[in-house]
C-alpha positions, 0 to 999 in steps of 0.5 A, spaced: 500 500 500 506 505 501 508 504 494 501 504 491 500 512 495 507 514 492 505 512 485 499 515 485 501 522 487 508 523 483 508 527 478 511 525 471 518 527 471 518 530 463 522 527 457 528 531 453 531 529 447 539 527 450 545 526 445 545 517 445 552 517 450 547 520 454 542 516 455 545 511 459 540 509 465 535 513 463 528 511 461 526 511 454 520 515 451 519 513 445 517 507 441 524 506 437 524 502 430 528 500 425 533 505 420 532 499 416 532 491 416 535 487 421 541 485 418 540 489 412 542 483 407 544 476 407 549 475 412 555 470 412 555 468 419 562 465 419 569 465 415 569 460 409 568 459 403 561 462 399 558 456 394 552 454 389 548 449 393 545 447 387 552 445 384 554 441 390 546 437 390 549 436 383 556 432 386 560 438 385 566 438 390 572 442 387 571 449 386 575 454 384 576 461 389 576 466 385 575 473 390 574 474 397 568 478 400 571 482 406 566 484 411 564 492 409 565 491 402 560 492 397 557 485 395 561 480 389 557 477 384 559 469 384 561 468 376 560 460 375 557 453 378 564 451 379 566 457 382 567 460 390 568 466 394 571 466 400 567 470 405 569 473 411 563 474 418 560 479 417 561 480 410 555 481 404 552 474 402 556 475 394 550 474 389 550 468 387 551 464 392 547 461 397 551 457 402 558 458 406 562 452 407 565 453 414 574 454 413 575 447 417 570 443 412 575 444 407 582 444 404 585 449 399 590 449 395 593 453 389 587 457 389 582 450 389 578 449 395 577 441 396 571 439 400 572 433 406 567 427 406 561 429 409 560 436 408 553 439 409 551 444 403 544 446 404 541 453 402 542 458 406 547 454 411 551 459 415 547 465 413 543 470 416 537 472 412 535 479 411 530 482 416 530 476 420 531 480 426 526 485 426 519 485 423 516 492 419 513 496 423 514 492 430 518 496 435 525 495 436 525 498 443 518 501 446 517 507 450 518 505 457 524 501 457 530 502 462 536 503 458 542 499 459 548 497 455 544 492 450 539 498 449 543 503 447 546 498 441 539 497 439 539 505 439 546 506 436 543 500 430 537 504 430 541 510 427 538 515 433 544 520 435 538 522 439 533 519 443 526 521 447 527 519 454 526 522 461 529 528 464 533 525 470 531 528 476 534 532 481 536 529 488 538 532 495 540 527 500 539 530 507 541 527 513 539 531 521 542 530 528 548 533 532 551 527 532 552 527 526 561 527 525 563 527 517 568 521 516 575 524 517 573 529 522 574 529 530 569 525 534 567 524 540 565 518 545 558 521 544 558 523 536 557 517 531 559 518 523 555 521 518 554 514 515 547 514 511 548 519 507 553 516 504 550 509 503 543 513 500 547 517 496 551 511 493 545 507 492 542 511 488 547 513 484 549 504 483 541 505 480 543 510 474 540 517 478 546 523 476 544 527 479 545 527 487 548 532 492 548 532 500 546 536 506 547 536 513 542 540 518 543 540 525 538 539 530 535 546 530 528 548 527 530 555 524 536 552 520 532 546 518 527 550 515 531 554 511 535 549 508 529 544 507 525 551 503 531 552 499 532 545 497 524 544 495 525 550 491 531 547 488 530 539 487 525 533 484 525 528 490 528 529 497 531 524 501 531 525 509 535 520 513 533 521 521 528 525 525 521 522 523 519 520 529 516 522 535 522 524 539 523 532 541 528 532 537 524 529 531 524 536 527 522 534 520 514 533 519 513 539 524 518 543 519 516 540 512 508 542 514 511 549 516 512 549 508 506 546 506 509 538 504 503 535 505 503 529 508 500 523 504 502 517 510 507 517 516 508 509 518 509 503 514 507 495 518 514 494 516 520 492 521 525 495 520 523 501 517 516 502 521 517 510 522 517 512 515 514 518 512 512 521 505 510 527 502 508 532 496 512 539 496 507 545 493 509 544 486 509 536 487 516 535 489 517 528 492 519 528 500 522 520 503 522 521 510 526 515 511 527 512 519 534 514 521 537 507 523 542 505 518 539 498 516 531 501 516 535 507 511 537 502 506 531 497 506 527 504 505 530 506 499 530 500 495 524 498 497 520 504 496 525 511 494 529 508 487 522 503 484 517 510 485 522 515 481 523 510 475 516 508 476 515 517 475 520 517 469 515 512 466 519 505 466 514 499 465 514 497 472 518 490 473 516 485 478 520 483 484 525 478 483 522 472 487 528 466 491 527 461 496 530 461 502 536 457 504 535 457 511 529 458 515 527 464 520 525 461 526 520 466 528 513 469 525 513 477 524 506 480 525 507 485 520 513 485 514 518 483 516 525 485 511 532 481 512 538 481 509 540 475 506 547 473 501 545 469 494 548 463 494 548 457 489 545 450 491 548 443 489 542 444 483 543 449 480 538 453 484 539 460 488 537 461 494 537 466 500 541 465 506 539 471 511 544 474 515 540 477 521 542 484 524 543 486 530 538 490 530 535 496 526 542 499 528 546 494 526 549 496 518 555 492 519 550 486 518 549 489 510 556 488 509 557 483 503 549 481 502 547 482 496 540 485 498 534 483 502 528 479 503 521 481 504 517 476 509 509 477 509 506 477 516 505 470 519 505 466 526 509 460 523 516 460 522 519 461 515 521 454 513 527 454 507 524 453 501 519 459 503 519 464 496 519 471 498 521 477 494 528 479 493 530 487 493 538 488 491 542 494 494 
């Protein structure tokens, strides 16, 4: 239900036409077809000789080469029935020709190619026909679609030196509290390091986002409201760490209110991570109170701050990977419950998930080497191994 009242409430961020180097990470607006057919011509998909299969059904073994076909080459025309072309990978089909005899099914010398026993010459073997790749008039890429490095070949093989995709959004990562000492700094017995700003910057830069910056804000109202009214009028999304519950010193929701964010929920049934809130700024700026203990931080982030802004760039939303767990967890949770766990490979092949329960909410040297999280639904029986959860990966 939290994920669902996010989507409801985010704005859709813009699209903008990028240079295609740009376009990595970032979700594609527009359908993208084909410049032309895919491959554009006959292709030879291996290095050999190019034949008539016509010839070699009528007993021919021996043929004479008479040019090579190099890949990138305007295509050679094949002059007889008893003539070869050899031919690179890549290269144009000659014309002519329709089979290529792999380098290693015959032997050549003085210029005359000499098949062995048991060779195969049926038409079109070893060659890619033209258009097989793509269908007229079907999408090579849809709007929707998360750009990786796969789908920018596509694009590149498209010909589009631009492409439509959303407008990245601009992050501030904040974090609250007078305890808070920079890494590097002086500290004192009483004073623990900034460590959540730099694991949500982290995780949202590993997850394409660019452009993210962070900020530290004392426990003091006047100063918090003016940094949050000057980072609202500056960002898309904002990612506070800390000062979201009840305490005195829990300063965010009563300064966010004073600036007109409207709250849309505060508190998940989730362990960890309970506290968590989220709001609309005035102009539709998204605003993730996340709790301030470091396991609930990053759980938070995964599970609800990266999906929503994808979901607001317009990507196609994409089910949680879904894995079994390798061990059991010994107790039922009244409420969701989320568990780091290490992907691990079983005897047959399967993965599964190996939990590595954390010392508590606060215990973020626990995440250390997992690869993400586990979410158990609420239930009074222990979860067994074989239990199937969804996975969310740091």
């Amino acid at each position: 239900m939290a994920r669902a009242s996010i989507d409801a409430r985010l704005a859709r961020l813009p699209a903008e036409s990028r240079p295609l180097i740009e376009c990595l990470g970032r979700v594609l607006r527009e359908d993208v077809y084909a410049e032309r057919d895919n491959p554009p011509f006959d292709r030879v998909c291996m290095d050999g000789v190019a034949i008539r299969s016509e010839a070699f059904g009528g007993g021919l073994r021996r043929f004479t080469v008479e040019a090579t076909q190099a890949a990138g080459a305007p295509a050679l025309t094949l002059s007889g029935s008893d003539r070869a072309i050899e031919v690179m990978t890549g290269a144009m089909m000659p014309r002519g020709s329709d089979c290529v005899i792999p380098l290693e099914e015959y032997e050549i010398s003085a210029g005359t190619v000499s098949l062995k026993e048991g060779v195969s010459a049926v038409p079109y073997r070893n060659v890619q026909r033209r258009g097989t790749d793509s269908a007229p008039g079907v999408p090579l890429l849809k709007a929707g679609m998360l750009i990786g490095p796969p789908e920018m070949g596509v694009l590149a093989s498209a010909g589009k030196a631009q492409a439509s995709v959303s407008r990245q959004p601009s992050f501030m990562v904040l974090s609250t509290g007078d305890e808070l000492i920079e890494p590097g700094q002086p500290i004192e017995e009483h004073q623990v390091r900034r460590s959540n700003a730099y694991a949500v910057v982290g995780g949202l830069r590993k997850n394409g986002f660019s452009t993210v910056d962070d900020d530290h804000i004392s426990d003091s109202e006047a100063m918090m409201r003016g940094r949050l009214a000057r980072h609202l009028a500056e960002r898309d999304v904002l990612v506070l760490s800390g000062g979201v519950s009840k305490g005195k010193f829990d300063l965010v929701p009563k300064v966010l209110k004073a600036l007109d964010v409207e709250e849309v929920f505060y508190q998940v049934a989730q362990r960890p991570g309970m506290p968590m809130w989220f709001g609309i700024g005035p102009t539709g700026q998204a605003v993730f109170g996340l709790p301030g203990n470091p396991v609930s931080t990053l759980m938070c982030l995964m599970r609800y701050v990266v999906p929503a802004i994808h979901f607001a760039m317009g990507a196609h939303p994409v089910p949680p990977e879904r894995i079994a767990l390798a061990a059991p967890v010994k107790r039922g949770r009244p409420m969701a419950a989320f568990v780091p766990v290490c992907i691990q490979h079983e005897p047959d092949g399967r993965r599964a998930a190996m939990p590595r329960m954390p010392n508590g909410s606060g215990d973020f040297l626990a995440l250390a080497g997992t690869d993400g999280f586990v979410e158990l639904p609420p239930r009074e029986e222990p979860y067994p191994v074989g239990f199937v959860a969804e996975l969310y990966r740091w």
